[in-house]
N, C-alpha and C positions, 0 to 999 in steps of 0.2 A: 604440266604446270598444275598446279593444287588449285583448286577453286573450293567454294568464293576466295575472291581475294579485294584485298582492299590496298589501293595503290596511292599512296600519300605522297602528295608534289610542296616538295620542299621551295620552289621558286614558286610556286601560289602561295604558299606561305610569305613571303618576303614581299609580293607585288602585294599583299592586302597588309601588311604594314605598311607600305608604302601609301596606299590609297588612306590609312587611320591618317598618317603623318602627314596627309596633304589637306584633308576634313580637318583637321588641329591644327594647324601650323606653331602656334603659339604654346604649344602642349607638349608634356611630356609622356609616355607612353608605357601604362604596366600593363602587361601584356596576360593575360590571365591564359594561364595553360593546367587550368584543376581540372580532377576528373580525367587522369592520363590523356590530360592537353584534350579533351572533348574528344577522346577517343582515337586520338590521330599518334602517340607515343608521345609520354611527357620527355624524356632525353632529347629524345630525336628533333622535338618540335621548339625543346627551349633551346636546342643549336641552331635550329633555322631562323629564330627568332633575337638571336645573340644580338644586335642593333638595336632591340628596344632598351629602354631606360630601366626598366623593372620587369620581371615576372610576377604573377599570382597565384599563388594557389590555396586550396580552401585549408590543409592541413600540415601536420607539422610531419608525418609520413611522407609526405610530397615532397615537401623542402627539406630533407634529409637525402632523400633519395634525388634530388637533383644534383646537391652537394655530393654525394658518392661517383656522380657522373662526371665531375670535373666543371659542374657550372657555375661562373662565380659569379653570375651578374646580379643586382638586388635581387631580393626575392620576401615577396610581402606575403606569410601568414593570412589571412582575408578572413577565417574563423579564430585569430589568435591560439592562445595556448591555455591549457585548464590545470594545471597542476607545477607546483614546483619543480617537480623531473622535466616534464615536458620544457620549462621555463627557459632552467639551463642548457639541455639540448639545445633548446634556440638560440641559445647565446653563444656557445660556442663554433653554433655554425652561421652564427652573424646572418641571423631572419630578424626582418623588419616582423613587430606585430602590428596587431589591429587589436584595439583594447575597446570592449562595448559593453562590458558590465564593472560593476564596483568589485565583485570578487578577482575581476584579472588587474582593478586597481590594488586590490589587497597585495596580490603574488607583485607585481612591481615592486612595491615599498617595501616589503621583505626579501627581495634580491639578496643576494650576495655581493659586497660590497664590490667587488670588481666589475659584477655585470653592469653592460652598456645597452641599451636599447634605443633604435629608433622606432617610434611610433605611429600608429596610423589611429586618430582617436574616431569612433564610429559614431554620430546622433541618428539619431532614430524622424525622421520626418514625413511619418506618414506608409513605410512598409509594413511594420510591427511586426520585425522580424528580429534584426540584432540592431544593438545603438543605443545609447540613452538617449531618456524621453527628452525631450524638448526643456521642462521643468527642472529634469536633474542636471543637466548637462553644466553650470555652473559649478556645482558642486563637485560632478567630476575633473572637470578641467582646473579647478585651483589644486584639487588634489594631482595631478599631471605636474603642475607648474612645479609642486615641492620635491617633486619623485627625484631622489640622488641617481639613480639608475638609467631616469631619459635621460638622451642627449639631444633628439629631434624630434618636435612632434608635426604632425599634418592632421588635419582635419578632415574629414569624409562620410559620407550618408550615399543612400544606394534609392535611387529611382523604382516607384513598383510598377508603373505603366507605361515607357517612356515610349514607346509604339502606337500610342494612343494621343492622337495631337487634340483629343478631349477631354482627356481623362484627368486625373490630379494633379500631374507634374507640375503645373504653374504654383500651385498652392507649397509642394516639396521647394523649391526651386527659392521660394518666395523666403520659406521657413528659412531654409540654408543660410540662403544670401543675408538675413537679420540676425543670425547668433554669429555666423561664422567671418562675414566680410570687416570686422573691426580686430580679429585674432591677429597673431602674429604665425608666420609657418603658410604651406603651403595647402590645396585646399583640393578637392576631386570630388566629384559627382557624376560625369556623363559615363555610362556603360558605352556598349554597343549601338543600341538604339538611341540613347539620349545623346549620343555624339550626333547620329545623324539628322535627327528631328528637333535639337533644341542648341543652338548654338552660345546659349549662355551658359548650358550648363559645361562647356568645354574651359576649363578653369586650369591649373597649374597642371593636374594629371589626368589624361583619360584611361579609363579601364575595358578597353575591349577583348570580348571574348568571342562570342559569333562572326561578329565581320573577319576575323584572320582566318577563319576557316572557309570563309568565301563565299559567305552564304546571308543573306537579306536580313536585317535584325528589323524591320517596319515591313507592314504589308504592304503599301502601297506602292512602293518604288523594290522591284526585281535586283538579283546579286550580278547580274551582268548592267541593268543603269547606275547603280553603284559602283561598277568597276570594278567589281569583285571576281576572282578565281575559285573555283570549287577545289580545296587542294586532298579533300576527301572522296577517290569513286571507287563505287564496290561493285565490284563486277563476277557473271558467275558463268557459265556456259549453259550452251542447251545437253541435256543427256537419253530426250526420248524425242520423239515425237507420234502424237495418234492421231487416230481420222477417226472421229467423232460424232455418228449419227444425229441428229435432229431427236431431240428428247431426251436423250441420255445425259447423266449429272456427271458430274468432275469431280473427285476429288471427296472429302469426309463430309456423309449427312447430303450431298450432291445440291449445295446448296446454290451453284450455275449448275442449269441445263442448258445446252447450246440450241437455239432458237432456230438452228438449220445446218445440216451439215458443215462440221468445221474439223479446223485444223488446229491442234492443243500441244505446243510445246510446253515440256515438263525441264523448270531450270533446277541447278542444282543448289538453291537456298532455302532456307527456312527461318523456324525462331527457335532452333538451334544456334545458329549462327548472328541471331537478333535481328532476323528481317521477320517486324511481328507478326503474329496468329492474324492480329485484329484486321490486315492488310484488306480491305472489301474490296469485291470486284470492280473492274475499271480502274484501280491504280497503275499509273503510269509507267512502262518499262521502255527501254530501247534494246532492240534487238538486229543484231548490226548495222545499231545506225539509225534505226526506224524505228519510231514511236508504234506501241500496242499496249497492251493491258492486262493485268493479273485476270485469271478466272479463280471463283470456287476459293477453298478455303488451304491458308498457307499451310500448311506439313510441316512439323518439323526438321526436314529434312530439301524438301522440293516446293518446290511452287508453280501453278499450270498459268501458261498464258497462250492467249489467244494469236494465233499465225493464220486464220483463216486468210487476211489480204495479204500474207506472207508468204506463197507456197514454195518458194525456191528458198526457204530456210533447210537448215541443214545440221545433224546433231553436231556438238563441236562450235558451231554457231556464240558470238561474244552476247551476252547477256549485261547491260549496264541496270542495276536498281535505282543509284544515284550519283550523283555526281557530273562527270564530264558531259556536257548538254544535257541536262536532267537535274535540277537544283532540288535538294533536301527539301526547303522549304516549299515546292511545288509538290512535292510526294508527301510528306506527313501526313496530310490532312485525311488521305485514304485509310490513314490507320488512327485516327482522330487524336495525335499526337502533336508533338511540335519537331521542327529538324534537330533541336537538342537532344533529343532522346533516342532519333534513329543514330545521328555519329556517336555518340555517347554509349550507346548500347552493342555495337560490334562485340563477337563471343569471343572466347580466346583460338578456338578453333579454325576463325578466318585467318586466311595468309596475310599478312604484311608486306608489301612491296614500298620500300622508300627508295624519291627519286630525290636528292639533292638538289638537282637542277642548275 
């Protein structure tokens, strides 16, 4: 069996829609699978997810490439489109946009008289990212009302701290609810995190992206009290083992020396494979089953971890980085990251194992 491999559970997928669609009841559910589905296979993931209401993805690549899969379910653009070509690509393969500046109002109104668009309109409240500003957003939206080319608009703005129950969100929230609650059309706000930490902003559509991957979008409540499934684990084997004098360093620049005779399994990952450099000692592994710790500094190729309270390890031994009892979000932090970036960043060189379930 090829290692690393990264084994992708299709019924975790489905049990953390489950868990969005029980947090919403009242809600509709686009399911954001950009970013080759966070790493996990955009095909593979928008069929395990075929029961949500919509997909997301940030680009019109994405939503082309879903379409050549055979998936017909909505599928919302979330960076819209920049060019006339692009426009009509969209049209033809019936993508919802998301329209946040006055130039993607311009390509509407010069449509082609046949094209149809449903729209997702973006205001800006507070990220200062994509969206009209607060100020313009009239002017955009009469310009919507006239466009021969809509046929359905929605409204929507994107949360910049919604993990933070101190942070802005009340003041975003506040903004929303005064331009958008007198519109006509349907309305979305809550991400991942603002589904869970703020239940007003659960409105006609929610957009979660971490929760389906089974993994904590707040810090303070864990992806198993949320009820969540890990349906991403990347696992690797051991392929050495050494016995490690007291004083002697590990690995490049020897920056762990072992503080007393030890035992140093050497696994077969690196950031080659996108298990990063930055990984510092004491990040969390299981090692059949049993918690221990990275030493010394990742390889591109290997990475040493500590077996001294392990000594009936054995090469061949299963090696977990993350995943199945070991949440993303409990590991990142060793490589001063977030869990979006370690599932997100897998190289192509890791195996893929998908399980349906």
């Amino acid at each position: 069996m090829t290692f690393p491999r990264a084994t992708i559970d299709g019924a975790a997928l489905r049990h953390n829609l489950s868990v969005v669609r029980r947090t919403a009841p009242e809600s509709q559910v686009l399911a954001v699978v950009k970013a080759n589905a966070y790493g996990h296979g955009l095909a593979a993931t928008a069929r395990a997810l075929a029961s949500a209401d919509a997909l997301g993805v940030a680009r019109l690549a994405e939503g082309l490439a879903l379409r050549a899969a055979g998936i017909t379910n909505r599928i919302v653009l979330l960076e819209g489109v920049f060019s006339a070509e692009e426009q009509q690509r969209a049209s033809q393969a019936q993508l919802d946009l998301v329209v946040h500046t006055f130039d993607q109002l311009d390509l509407l109104e010069a449509a082609d008289s046949r094209a149809r668009f449903e729209i997702w309109v973006k205001v800006d409240t507070g990220m200062n990212r994509l969206g009209f500003r607060i100020e313009d957003f009239a002017s955009a939206w009469a310009r919507v009302q006239r466009c021969k080319s809509v046929t359905q608009v929605r409204v929507m703005t994107h949360l910049a701290a919604a993990e933070d129950r101190e942070g802005d969100t009340p003041k975003q929230l506040a903004l929303f609810s005064a331009l958008a609650t007198t519109l006509p059309g349907e309305r979305s706000v809550a991400n991942s995190a603002g589904l869970v930490n703020w239940p007003q902003a659960r409105l006609n559509w929610v957009r979660p992206g971490l929760m389906l991957y089974g993994i904590s979008p707040v810090p303070d409540r864990s992806a198993d009290q949320l009820g969540l499934r890990p349906a991403m684990t990347l696992t690797t084997q051991l392929i050495a083992i050494r016995h490690v004098p007291a004083g002697e360093g590990v690995g490049y620049n020897s920056i762990w020396r072992a503080p007393a005779d030890s035992i140093i399994g050497i696994a077969a990952v690196g950031y080659g494979d996108g298990y990063p450099r930055n990984f510092r000692s004491g990040a969390p592994v299981l090692v059949s089953g049993v918690e221990t710790k990275v030493v010394g500094r990742v390889s591109m190729d290997m990475t040493a971890i500590d077996l001294t309270h392990l000594p009936a390890c054995r090469i061949g031994d299963e090696v977990i980085l993350w995943g199945r009892g070991l949440s993303a979000d409990r590991v990142a932090p060793f490589a001063g990251t977030i869990a979006y970036e370690l599932i997100c960043g897998i190289s192509q060189r890791v195996a893929v194992d998908w399980k349906s379930g």
